[in-house]
C-alpha positions as CSV (number, residue, x, y, z in Angstrom):
1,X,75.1,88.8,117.6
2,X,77.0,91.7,116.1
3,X,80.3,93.4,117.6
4,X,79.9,96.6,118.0
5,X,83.2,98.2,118.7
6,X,82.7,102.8,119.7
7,X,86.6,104.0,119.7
8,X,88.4,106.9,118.9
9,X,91.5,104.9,118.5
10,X,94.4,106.4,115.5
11,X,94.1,102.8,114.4
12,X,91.0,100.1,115.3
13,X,92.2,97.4,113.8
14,X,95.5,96.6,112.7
15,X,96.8,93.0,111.0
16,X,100.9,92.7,109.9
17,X,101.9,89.1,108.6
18,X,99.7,87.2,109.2
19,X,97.3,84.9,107.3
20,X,93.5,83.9,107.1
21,X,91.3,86.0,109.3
22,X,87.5,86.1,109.6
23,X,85.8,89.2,110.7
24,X,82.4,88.8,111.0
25,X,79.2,91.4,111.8
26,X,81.8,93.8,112.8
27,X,80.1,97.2,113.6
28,X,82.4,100.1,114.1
29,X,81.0,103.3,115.0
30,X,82.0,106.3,116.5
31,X,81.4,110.0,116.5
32,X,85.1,111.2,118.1
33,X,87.5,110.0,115.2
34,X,90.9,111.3,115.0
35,X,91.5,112.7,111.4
36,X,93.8,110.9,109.8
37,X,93.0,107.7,111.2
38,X,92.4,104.3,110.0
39,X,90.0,101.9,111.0
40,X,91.6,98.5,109.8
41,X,94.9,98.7,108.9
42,X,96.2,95.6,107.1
43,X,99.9,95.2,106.3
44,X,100.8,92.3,105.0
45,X,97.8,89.6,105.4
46,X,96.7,86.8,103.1
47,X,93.6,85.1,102.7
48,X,90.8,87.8,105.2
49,X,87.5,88.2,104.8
50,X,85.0,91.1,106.0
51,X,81.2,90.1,106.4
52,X,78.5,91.8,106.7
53,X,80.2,94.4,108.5
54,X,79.4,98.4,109.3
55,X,81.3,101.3,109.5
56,X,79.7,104.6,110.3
57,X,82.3,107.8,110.9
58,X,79.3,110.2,111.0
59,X,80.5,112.5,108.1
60,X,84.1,112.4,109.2
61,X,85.8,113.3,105.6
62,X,89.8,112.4,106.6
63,X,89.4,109.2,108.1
64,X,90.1,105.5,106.2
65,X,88.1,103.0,106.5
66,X,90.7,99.9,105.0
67,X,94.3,100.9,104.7
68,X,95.9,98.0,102.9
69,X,99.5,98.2,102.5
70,X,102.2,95.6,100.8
71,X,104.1,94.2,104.0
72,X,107.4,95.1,103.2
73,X,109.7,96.2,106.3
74,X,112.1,96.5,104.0
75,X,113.9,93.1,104.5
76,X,110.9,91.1,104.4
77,X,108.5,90.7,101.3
78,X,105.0,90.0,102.2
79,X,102.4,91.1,100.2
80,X,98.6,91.7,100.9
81,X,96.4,88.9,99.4
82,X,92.9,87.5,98.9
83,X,90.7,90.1,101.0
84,X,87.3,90.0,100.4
85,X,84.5,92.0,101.8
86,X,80.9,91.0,101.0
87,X,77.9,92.7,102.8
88,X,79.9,95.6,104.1
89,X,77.5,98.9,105.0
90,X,80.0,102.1,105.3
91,X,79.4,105.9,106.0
92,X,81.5,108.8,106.2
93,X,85.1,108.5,105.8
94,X,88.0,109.9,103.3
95,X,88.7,106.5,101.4
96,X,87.0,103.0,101.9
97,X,89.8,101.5,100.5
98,X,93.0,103.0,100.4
99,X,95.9,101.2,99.4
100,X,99.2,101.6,98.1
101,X,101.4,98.6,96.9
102,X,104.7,99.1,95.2
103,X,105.4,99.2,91.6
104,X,108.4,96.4,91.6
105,X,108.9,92.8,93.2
106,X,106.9,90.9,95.3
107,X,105.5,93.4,97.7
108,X,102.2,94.3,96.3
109,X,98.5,94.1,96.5
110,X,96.5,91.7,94.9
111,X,93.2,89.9,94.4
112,X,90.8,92.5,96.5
113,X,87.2,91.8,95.9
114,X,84.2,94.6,97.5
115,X,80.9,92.2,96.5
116,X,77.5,93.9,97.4
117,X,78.5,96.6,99.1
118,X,76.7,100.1,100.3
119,X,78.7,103.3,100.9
120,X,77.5,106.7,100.8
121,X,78.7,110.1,101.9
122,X,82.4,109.4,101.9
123,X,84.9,111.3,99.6
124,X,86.0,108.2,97.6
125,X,85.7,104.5,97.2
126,X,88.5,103.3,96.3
127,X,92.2,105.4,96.4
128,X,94.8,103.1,94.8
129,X,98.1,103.0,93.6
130,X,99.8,100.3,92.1
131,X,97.0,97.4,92.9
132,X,96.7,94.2,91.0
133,X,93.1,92.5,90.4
134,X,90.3,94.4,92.1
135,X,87.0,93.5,91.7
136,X,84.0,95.4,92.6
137,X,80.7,93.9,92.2
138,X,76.6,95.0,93.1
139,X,78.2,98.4,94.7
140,X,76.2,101.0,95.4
141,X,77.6,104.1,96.1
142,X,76.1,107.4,97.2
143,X,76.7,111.0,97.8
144,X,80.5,111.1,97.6
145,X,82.1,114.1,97.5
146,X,84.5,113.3,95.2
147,X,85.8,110.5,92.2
148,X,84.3,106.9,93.6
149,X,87.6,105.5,91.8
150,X,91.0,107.3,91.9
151,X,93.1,104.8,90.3
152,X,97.2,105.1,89.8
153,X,99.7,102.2,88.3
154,X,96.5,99.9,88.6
155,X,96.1,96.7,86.6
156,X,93.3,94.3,86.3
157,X,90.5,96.5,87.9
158,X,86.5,95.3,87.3
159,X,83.6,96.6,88.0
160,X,80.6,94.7,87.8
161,X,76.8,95.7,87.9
162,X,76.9,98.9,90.0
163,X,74.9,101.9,90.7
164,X,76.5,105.1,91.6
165,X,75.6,108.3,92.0
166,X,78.3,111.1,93.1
């Protein structure tokens, strides 16, 4: 059976330092989002993975769907690792994935994989600064209002078979 969570929360989902999670046939929606809010916020997690999960914001354009950050408190290095989503179903929203790593030492963002995955009417795919090894593969992507990739200090970005259409 699938989750389906209906929240106007500022953040649905929030993971800091910790390490392997599963979520499965999560199915967010909701009609009453906060701008600026973020429905999973990970900071700092290794080894996740999202399956065939949903998230519908109904056309809500300043609201993130996956806010990864690095995991640095600033006296503890962490780092955001191995997150995969396969199967994941998304509308609406300002960024899928948004994430910002740092530029220097351990904290960063690494090894993030979107396999066969269906977006449409966000503004972009994929916001991100400073991100090691990303992998996109059998995306398509639909009616976004903006770049689908908006790409800063990145290294090691792929893209495999696609079809997009902005």
């Amino acid at each position: 059976p699938r989750i389906l969570i209906s929240n106007s929360a500022a953040i649905g989902f929030k993971w800091n330092r910790k390490k392997q999670f599963v979520g499965e046939g999560l199915n967010w929606r909701s009609t009453n989002v906060t701008a600026g809010s973020r429905i999973i916020e990970i900071d700092g997690l290794w080894n996740a993975s999202f399956n065939n999960c949903t998230f519908d914001i109904d056309g809500n354009s300043n609201v993130d769907i996956f806010n990864l950050l690095p995991g640095d408190n600033g006296t503890d290095k962490w780092g955001t690792y191995y997150i995969v989503c396969n199967n994941m179903k998304t509308a609406g929203g300002r960024y899928v994935f948004n994430m910002t790593g740092s530029s220097f030492g351990s904290e960063y963002i690494t090894n993030i994989w979107a396999n066969d995955c269906w977006s449409t009417s966000g503004v972009t795919f994929v916001n991100a600064t400073n991100v090691i090894n990303f992998s996109c593969k059998g995306l398509v992507l639909d009616s976004f209002s903006s770049h689908a990739f908006n790409l800063t200090g990145c290294t090691n970005f792929s893209l495999g078979l696609h079809e997009i259409s902005i």
